[in-house]
C-alpha positions as CSV (number, residue, x, y, z in Angstrom):
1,X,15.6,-1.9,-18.5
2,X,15.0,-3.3,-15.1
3,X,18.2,-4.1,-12.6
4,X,18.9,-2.6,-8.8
5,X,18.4,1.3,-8.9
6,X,19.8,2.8,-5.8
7,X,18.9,6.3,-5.3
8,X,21.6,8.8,-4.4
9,X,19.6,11.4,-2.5
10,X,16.1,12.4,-2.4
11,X,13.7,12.7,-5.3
12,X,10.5,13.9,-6.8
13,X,8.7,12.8,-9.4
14,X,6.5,9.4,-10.2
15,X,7.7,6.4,-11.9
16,X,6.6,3.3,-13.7
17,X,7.7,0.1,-13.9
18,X,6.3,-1.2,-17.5
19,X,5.5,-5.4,-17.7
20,X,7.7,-7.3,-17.8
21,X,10.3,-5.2,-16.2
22,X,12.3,-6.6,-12.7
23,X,13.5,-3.4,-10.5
24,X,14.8,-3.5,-6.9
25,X,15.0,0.0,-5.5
26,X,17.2,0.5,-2.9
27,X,16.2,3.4,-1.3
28,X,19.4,4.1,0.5
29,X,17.9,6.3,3.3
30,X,16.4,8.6,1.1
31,X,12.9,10.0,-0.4
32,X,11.2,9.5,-3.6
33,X,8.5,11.7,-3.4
34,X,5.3,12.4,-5.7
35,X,4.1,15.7,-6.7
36,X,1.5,15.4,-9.0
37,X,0.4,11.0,-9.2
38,X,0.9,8.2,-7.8
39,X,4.4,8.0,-6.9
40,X,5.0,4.3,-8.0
41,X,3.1,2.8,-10.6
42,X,3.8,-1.2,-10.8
43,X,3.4,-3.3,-13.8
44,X,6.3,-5.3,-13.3
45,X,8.0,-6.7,-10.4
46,X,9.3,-4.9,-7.7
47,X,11.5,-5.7,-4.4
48,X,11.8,-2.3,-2.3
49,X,14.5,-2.4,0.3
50,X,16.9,0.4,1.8
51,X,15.5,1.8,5.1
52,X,14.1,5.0,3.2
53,X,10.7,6.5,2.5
54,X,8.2,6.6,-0.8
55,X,5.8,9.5,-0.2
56,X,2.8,10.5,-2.2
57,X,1.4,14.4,-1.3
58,X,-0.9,14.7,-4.3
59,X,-4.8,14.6,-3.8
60,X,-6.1,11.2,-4.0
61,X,-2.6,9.8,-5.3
62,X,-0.7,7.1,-3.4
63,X,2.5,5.8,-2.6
64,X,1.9,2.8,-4.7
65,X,-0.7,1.5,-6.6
66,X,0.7,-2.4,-7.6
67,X,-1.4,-3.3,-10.9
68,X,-2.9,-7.0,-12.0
69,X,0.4,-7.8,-13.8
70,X,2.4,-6.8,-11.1
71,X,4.3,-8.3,-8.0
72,X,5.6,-6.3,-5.5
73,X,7.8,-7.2,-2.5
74,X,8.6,-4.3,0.4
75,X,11.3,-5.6,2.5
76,X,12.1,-2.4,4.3
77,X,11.1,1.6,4.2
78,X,7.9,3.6,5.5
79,X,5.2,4.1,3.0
80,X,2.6,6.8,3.4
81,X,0.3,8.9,1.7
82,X,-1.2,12.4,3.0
83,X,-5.0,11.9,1.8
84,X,-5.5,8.3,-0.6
85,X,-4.6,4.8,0.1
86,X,-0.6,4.7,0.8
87,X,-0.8,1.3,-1.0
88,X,-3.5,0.0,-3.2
89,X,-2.9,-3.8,-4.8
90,X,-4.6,-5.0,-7.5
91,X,-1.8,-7.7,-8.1
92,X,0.6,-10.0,-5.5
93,X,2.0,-7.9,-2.9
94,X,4.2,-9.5,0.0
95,X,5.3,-6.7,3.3
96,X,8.1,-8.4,4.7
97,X,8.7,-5.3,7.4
98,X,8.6,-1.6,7.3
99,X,6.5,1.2,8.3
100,X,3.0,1.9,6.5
101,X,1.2,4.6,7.3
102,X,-1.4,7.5,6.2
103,X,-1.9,11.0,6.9
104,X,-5.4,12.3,8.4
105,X,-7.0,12.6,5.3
106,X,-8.6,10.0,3.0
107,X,-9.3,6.5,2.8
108,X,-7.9,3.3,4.3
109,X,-3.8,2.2,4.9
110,X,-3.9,0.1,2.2
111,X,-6.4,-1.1,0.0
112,X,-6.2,-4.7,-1.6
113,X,-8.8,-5.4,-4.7
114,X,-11.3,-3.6,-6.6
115,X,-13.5,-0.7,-5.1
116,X,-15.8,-0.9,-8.3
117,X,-15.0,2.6,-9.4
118,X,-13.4,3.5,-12.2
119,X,-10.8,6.3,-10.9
120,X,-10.1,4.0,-7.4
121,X,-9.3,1.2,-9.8
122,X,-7.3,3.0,-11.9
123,X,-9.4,2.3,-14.8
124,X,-9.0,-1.3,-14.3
125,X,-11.7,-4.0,-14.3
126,X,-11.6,-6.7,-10.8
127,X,-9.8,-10.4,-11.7
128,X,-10.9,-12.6,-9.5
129,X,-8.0,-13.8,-7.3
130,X,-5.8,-11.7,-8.7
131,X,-5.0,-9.3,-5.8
132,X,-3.2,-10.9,-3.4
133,X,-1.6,-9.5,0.0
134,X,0.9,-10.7,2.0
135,X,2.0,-9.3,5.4
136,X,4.6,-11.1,7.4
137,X,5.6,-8.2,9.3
138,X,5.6,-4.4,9.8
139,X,4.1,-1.7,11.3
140,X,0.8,-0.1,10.0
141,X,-0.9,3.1,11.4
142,X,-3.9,5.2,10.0
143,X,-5.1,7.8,12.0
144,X,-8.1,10.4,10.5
145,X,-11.0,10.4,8.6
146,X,-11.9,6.4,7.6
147,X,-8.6,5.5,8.6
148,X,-9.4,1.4,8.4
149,X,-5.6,0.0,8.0
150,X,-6.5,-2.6,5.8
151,X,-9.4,-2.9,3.1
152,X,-9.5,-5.9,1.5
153,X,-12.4,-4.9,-1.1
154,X,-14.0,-7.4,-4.0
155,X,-11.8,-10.0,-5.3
156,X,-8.7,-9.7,-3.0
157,X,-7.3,-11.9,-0.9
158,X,-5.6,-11.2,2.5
159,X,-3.1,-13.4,4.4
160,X,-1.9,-11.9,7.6
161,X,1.0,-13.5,9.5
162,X,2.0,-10.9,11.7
163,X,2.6,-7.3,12.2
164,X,1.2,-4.8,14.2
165,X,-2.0,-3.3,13.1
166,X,-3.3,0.0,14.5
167,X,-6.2,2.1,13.7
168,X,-6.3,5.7,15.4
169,X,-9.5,6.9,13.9
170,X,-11.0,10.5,14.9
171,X,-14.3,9.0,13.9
172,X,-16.4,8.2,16.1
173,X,-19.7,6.6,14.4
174,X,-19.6,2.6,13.9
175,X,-18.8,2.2,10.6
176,X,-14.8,4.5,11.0
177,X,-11.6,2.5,11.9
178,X,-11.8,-1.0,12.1
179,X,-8.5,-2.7,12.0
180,X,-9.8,-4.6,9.0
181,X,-12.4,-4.5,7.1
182,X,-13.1,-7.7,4.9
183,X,-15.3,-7.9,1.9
184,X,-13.7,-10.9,0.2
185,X,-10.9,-13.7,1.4
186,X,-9.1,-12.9,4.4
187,X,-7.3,-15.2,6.9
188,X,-5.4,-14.3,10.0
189,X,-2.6,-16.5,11.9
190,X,-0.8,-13.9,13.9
191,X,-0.1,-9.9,14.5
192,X,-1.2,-7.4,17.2
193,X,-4.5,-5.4,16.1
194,X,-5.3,-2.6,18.3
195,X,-7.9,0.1,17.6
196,X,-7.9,3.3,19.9
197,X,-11.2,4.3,18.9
């Protein structure tokens, strides 16, 4: 039914948040934790706030995966997936602060817009101007395979006002790591981008 849902200790499981459907989750200092999708499935819209951590451990799963008809707003927490995208918008996303980061497996940070296939997408079909990401603030690590920190794929666009941005990559050919990697709309006022490879 929507409302603030403040979580009382650490959980695992996945949830979805229908159309429709406003939901602040307060964290509180705790986990919620996936174990077999993706651990937050958005529909709706979402403000995330309370200093605690969403995990996804599944195989190609991730932390959250913000649909076309959803808006999501992260004020606080650390995000992070162990081998997918830790976040993958398809809809408006703002990152206000917080910690986003990826394990040493998988693909990029965070992925905003359509990849063009049909299990990245979610079964989904790319809107033009549809996916839109925010960042404002934060910090964002990927270190691994392909660890780019931001994707922004077909049809997204990407505003970046500030954060810092760090790519760790083990790769060491041309195409691993870059900071960001821009197929679509991106603009860039502010933020620290470092890459270590």
């Amino acid at each position: 039914a929507g409302g603030t849902v403040t979580l009382a200790g650490d959980i695992e499981g996945e949830v979805v948040i229908p159309e429709g459907v406003t939901v602040t989750l307060n964290l509180a200092g705790f986990e919620l934790k996936s174990i077999a999708g993706d651990t937050i499935s958005n529909h709706g819209t979402l403000t995330i706030t309370g200093n605690g951590k969403i995990t996804s451990t599944a195989n190609s799963k991730g932390a959250i995966v913000n649909y076309s008809d959803g808006n999501v707003t992260i004020e606080n927490g650390t995000i992070y997936a162990d081998s997918w995208y830790s976040i993958k918008n398809m809809g408006t996303m703002k990152i206000l602060d917080g910690i986003i980061s990826k394990g040493t497996n998988g693909a990029s940070v965070i992925a905003n817009g359509w990849y063009g296939n049909a299990g990245t997408d979610r079964n989904t079909t790319g809107i033009p101007d549809t996916a839109k990401l925010t960042i404002e603030g934060g910090t964002f690590t990927g270190e691994g395979k392909s660890s780019t920190v931001i994707k922004n794929d077909d049809y997204g666009i990407l505003v970046i006002n500030g954060g810092n941005l760090t790519s760790s990559s083990e790769i060491t050919d041309i195409n691993a790591g870059p900071v960001v990697l821009n197929w679509h709309d991106a603009t860039i006022n502010g933020g620290i981008f470092t890459s270590t490879n």
